[in-house]
C-alpha positions in Angstrom: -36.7 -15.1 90.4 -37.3 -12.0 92.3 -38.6 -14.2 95.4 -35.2 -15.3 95.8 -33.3 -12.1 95.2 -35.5 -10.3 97.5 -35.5 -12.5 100.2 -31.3 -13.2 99.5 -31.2 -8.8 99.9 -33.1 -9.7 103.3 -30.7 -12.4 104.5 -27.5 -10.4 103.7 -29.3 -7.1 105.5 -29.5 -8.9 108.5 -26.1 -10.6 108.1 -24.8 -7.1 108.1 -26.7 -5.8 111.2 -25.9 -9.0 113.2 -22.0 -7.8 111.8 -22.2 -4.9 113.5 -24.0 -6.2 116.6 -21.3 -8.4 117.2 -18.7 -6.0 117.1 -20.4 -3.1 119.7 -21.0 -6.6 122.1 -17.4 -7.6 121.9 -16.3 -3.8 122.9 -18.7 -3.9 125.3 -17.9 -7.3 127.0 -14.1 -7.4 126.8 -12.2 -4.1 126.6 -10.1 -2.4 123.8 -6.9 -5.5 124.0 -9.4 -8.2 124.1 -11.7 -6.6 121.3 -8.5 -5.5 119.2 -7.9 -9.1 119.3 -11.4 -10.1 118.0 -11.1 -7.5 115.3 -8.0 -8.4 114.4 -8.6 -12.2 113.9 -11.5 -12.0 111.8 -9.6 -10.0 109.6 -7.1 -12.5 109.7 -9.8 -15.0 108.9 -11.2 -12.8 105.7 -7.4 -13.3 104.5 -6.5 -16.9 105.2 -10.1 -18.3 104.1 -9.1 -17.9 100.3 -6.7 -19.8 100.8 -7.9 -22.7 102.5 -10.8 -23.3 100.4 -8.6 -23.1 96.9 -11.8 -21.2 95.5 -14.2 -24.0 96.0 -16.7 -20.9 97.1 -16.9 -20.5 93.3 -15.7 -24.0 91.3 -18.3 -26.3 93.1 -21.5 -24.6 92.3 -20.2 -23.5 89.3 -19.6 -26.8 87.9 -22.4 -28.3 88.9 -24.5 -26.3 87.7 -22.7 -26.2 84.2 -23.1 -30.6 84.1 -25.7 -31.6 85.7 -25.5 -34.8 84.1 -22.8 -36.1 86.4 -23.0 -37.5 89.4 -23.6 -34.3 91.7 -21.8 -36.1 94.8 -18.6 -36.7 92.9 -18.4 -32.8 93.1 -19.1 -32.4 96.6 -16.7 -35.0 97.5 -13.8 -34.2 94.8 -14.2 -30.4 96.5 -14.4 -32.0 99.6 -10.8 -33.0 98.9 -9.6 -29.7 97.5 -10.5 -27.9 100.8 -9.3 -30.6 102.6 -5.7 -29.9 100.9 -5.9 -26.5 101.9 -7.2 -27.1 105.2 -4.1 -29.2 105.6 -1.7 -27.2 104.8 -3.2 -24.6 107.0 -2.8 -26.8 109.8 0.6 -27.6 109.6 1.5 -23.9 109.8 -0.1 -23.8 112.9 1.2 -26.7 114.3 4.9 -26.0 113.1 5.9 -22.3 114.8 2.7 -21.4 116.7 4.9 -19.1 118.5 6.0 -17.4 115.4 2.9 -17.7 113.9 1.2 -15.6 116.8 3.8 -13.1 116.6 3.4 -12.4 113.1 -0.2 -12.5 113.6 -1.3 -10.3 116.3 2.4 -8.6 116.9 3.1 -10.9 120.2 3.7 -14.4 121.0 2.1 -14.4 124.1 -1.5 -14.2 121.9 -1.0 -17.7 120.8 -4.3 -18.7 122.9 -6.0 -17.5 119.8 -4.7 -19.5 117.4 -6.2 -22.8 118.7 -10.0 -21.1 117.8 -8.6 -19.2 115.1 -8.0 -22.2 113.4 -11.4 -24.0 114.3 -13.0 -21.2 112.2 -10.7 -21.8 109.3 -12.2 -25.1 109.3 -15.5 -24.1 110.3 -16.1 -21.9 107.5 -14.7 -24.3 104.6 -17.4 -27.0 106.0 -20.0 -24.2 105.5 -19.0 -23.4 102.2 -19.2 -27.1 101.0 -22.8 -27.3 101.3 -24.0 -23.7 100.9 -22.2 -24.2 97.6 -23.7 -27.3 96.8 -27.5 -25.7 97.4 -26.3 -22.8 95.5 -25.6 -25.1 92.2 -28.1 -26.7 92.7 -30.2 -23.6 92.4 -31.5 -23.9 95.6 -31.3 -20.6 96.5 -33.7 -20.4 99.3 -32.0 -23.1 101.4 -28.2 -22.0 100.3 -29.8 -18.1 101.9 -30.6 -19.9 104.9 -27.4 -22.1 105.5 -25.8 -18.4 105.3 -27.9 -16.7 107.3 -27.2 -19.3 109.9 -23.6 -19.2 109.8 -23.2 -15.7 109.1 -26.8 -14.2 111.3 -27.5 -17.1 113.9 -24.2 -18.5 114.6 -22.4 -15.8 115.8 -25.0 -14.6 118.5 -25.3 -18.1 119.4 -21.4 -18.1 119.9 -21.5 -14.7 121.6 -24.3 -16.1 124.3 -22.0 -19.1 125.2 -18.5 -17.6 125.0 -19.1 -14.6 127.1 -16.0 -15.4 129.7 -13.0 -14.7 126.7 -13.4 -13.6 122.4 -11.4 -17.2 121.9 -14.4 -19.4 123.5 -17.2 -16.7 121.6 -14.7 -17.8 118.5 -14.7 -21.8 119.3 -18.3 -21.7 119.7 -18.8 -19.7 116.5 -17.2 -22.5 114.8 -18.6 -24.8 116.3 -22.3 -23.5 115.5 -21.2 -22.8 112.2 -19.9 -26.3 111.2 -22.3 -28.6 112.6 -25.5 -28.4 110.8 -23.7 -28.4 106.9 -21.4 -31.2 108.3 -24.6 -33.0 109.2 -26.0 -32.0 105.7 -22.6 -33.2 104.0 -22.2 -36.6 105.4 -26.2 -37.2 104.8 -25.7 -36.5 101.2 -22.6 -38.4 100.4 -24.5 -41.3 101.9 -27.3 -40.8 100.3 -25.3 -40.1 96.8 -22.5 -42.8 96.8 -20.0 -41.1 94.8 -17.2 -42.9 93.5 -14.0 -41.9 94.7 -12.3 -42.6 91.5 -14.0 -40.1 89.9 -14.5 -37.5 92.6 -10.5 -37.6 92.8 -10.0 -37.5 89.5 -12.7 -33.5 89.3 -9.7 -32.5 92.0 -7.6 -31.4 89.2 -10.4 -29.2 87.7 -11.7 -27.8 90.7 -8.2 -27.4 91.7 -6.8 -25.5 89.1 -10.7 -23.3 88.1 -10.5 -22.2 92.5 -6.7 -21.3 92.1 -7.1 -18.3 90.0 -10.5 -17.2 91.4 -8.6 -17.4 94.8 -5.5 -15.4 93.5 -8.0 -12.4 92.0 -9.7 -12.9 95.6 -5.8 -12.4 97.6 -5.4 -9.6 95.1 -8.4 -7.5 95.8 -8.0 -8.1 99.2 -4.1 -6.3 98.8 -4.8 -4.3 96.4 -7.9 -2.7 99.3 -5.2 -2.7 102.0 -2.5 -0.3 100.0 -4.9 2.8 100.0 -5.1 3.6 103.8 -1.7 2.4 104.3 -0.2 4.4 102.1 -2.3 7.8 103.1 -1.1 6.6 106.7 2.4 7.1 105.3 2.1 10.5 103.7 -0.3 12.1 105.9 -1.1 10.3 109.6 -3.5 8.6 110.8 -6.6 10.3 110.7 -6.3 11.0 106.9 -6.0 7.0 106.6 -9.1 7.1 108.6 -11.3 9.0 106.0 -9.7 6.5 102.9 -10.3 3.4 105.1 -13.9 4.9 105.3 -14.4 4.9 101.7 -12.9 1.3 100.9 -15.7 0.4 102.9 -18.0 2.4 101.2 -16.7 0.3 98.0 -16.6 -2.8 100.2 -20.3 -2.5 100.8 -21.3 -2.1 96.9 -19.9 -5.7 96.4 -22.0 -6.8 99.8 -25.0 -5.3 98.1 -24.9 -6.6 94.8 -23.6 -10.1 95.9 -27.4 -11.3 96.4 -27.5 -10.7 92.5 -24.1 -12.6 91.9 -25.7 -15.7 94.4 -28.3 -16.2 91.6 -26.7 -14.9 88.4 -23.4 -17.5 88.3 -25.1 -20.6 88.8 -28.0 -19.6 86.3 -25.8 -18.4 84.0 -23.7 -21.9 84.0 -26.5 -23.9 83.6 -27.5 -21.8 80.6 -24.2 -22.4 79.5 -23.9 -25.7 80.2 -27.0 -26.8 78.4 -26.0 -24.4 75.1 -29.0 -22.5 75.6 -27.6 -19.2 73.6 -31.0 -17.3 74.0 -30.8 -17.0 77.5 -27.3 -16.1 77.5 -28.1 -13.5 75.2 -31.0 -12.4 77.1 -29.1 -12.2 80.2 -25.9 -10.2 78.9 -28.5 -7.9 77.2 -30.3 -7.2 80.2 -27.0 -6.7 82.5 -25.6 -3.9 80.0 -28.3 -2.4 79.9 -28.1 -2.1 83.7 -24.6 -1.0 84.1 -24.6 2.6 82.5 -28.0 3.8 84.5 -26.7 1.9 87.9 -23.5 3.7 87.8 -24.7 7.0 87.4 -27.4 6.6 89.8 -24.7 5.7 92.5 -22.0 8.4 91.8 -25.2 10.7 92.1 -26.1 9.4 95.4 -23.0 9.1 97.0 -22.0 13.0 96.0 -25.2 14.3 98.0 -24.9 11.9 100.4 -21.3 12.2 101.3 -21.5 15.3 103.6 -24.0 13.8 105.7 -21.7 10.5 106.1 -18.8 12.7 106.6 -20.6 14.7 109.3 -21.5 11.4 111.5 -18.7 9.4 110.9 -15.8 11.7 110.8 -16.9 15.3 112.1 -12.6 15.8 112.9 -12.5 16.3 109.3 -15.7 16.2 107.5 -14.3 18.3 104.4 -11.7 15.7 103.3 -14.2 13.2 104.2 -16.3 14.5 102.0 -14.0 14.8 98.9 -13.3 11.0 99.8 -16.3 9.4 99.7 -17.2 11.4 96.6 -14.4 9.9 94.9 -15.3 6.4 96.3 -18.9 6.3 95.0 -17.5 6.1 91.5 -15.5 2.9 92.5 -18.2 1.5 94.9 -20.8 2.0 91.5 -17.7 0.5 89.7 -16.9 -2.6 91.7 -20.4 -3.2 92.4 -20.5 -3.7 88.4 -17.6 -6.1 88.8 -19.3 -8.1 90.8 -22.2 -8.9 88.7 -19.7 -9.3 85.8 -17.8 -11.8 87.5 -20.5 -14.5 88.0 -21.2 -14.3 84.8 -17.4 -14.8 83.6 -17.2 -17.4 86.4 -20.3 -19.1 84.8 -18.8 -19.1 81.1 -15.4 -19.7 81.1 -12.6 -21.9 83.2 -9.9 -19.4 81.9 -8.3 -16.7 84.8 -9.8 -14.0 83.4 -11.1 -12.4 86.8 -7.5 -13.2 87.5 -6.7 -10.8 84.6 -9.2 -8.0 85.5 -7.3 -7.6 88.8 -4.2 -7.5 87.4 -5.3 -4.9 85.4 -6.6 -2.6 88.3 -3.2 -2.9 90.0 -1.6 -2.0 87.1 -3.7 1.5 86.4 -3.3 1.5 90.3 0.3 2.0 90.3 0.4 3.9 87.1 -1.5 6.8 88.8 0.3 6.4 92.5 3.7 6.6 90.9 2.6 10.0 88.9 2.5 11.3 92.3 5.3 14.4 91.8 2.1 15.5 89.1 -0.1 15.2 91.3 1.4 16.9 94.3 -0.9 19.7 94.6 -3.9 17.4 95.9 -3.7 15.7 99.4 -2.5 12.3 99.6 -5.4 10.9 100.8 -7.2 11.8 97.6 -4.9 10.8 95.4 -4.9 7.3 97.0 -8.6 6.8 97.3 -8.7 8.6 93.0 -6.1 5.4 92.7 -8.6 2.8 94.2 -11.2 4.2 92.4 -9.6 4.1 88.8 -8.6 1.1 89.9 -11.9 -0.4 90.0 -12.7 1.7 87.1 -10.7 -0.5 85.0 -11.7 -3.7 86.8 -15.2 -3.2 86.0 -14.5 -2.4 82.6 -11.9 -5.5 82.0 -14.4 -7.9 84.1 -17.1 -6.4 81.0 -15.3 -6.7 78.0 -14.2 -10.2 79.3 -17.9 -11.3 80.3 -18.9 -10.0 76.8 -16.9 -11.8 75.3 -17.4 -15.4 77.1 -20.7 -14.9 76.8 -20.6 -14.5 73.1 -18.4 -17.2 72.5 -21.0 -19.3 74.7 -23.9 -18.4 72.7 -21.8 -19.1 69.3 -20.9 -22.5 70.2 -24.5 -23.6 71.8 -26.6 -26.0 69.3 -28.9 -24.6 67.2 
């Protein structure tokens, strides 16, 4: 076990650098419009792709790990068919008011020569998923860290070296690169396989309906990070939005570096569960809470001494709300990094929305704290957003807990003696 998490920590370290690579090249190669364009679509991307797999990313590995008994390639093509639902519908928006569509996306019409690769990558990416999914249920967690590192690591400097003239050929190559080898993979399989269509179309519906609320908690999140900055940007300019957006990425970055633990813990945990072995769902539960308490702590810790340096280099206009910021953020980034880890293991024990739940939750305390704002007037916006996110994620760690707890419990109760 710690081969793989070690060398997963590896492949997302490097995913991460290459990240950031990519984004000093395309400044570099194609000016502020051209690279606020680039920016600006993969964002874009990180938005619509929930919604064009239908939570695949978490139903297909999840199930097959959980029954290995059936046939593993009536899975891969019943998801197959779920992502191909949602890769329709996509594509009719695009095809219906591209004009609109381009104006709503990037602000002007006239951009609409990005939505032709903008949508390769939405299909792109689904493909990828598929079979680094598939691996990843398979517990085959070597070859699912290498699919990603060559989607997420290789792909993109590949793309990069062959789309140098314009970002929307970098992007079309990206795709391209990024698709071809699972596609390869894919068809192999289902060849290989046989799977019977009757029954693959038949897991649609609980596939379907165990992605739709992972992919609602994963929309939500994603608004729920958005309202921070914009609000400070409201109340207080700019450059106070600047320091806030700095610290959702702080938080950001906790879920990137406990998700190597997540790629592991779900489909062990479901196969645990699926076979009614109780001890090791015990076992596992045990050893997570004993985790949480000393993890947290260690983070807020480091994040408090460590926030005037980051304030320092990244925003030396105003290093002193920076710092009171990021101070506030290390308790949500120790928070949501906790969330994460609880949240394979709900995924792994229960079909219920509870993830779904937990977010709700965090909006709710959200709002509850934003709208005592009159009682809180004597502290700057910005910190009274980012002590919202942060009590936010306070309370989805804790509801993402209580709720793993529980499915866990009621998973080792109902197990076989």
């Amino acid at each position: 076990m710690r081969r793989p998490i070690f060398y997963s920590f590896l492949v997302e370290a490097t995913v991460s650098a290459v990240l950031i690579a990519t984004f000093k090249i395309a400044s570099d190669r194609w000016g502020a419009e051209a690279f606020g364009a680039w920016t600006l679509a993969r964002r874009i991307l990180s938005f619509a792709l929930p919604l064009t797999t239908i939570g695949i990313e978490t139903s297909l590995a999840r199930y097959l790990a959980y029954d290995p008994r059936t046939n593993p390639a009536n899975y891969l093509l019943g998801a197959a068919l779920v992502a191909g639902m949602g890769v329709a519908a996509m594509s009719l928006l695009f095809l219906a008011a591209p004009d609109a569509l381009a104006a709503v996306l990037f602000g002007d019409s006239a951009l609409r020569r990005f939505l032709p690769p903008l949508w390769a990558l939405l299909v792109a990416y689904p493909v990828h998923s598929l079979f680094f999914e598939y691996m990843r249920g398979h517990l085959r967690i070597m070859e699912a860290n290498a699919l990603h590192l060559w989607a997420f690591g290789v792909a993109p400097l590949l793309g990069f070296h062959f789309g140098t003239a314009s970002p929307e050929r970098a992007m079309s190559a990206i795709a391209a690169f990024v698709a071809g080898p699972p596609l390869v993979f894919l068809c192999f399989e289902l060849a290989r396989r046989r799977p019977a269509f009757r029954q693959a179309r038949a897991l649609v519906g609980t596939l379907a309906t165990f992605g739709k609320s992972r992919m609602m908690a994963s929309l939500a999140l994603t608004a729920l990070a958005l309202l921070p900055p914009l609000l400070t940007a409201r109340a207080s300019g700019l450059p106070a939005a600047g320091a806030v957006a700095l610290g959702i990425t702080l938080i950001g970055f906790a879920g990137t570096l406990m998700s190597p633990v997540a790629l592991i813990l779900m489909p062990t945990t479901a196969r645990h569960a699926g076979l009614g072995n109780a001890a090791a769902l015990q076992s596992s539960f045990a050893r997570f809470g004993a985790l949480v308490i000393p993890a947290i702590a260690v983070t807020c810790i480091g994040v408090w001494f460590a926030a005037p340096w980051v304030a320092e280099v990244f925003l030396p206009s105003q290093p002193e709300l920076a710092r009171r910021v990021l101070r506030i953020a290390g308790v949500g980034a120790a928070c949501y990094g906790t969330f994460v880890v609880a949240r394979s293991m709900l995924d792994a024990t229960t079909a219920n929305a509870r993830v779904f739940q937990a977010t709700l939750i965090a909006g709710v305390v959200f709002a509850a704290i934003w709208f005592a704002g009159p009682r809180l007037a004597a502290f700057e916006p910005a910190v009274v957003a980012m002590t919202c996110y942060a009590s936010a994620m306070i309370a989805l760690a804790a509801a993402a807990y209580a709720f793993a707890r529980h499915a866990l419990r009621l998973a080792a109760s109902t197990a076989p003696q």
